[in-house]
C-alpha positions, 0 to 999 in steps of 0.5 A: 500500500503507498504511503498517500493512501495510508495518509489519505485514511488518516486525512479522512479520519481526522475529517471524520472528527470534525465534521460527518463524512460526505458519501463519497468520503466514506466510499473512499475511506471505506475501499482504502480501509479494505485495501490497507486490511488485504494488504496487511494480511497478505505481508503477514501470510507471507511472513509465516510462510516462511517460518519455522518452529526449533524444538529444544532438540533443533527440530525445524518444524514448518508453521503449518495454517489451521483448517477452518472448521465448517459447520454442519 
């Protein structure tokens, strides 16, 4: 995500505090938002896909993801 658009939420935050946000500003706001969530999930998915667990016998152990539960 760049950094105008993260500056962009904070903008709009802080107009947010002052007066009620236009639709069209809290459209933006809100497609910014998400973008800055994916974003943020993405890098951290990314970043355990690459980790490793040591067991005190140095035992390297791939992070392994939990499957969602479905309900039945």
């Amino acid at each position: 995500m760049k950094q105008e658009e993260l500056d962009r939420i904070s903008e709009l935050t802080a107009i947010s505090r002052t007066r009620e946000l236009t639709e069209e500003e809290q459209a933006e706001r809100a497609v910014l938002r998400r973008k800055y969530i994916d974003s943020f999930k993405l890098s951290l998915t990314q970043q355990l896909d690459v980790t490793y667990i040591v067991d005190e016998k140095g035992n390297k152990t791939k992070v392994q993801r939990k499957h969602k539960k479905t309900a039945n």
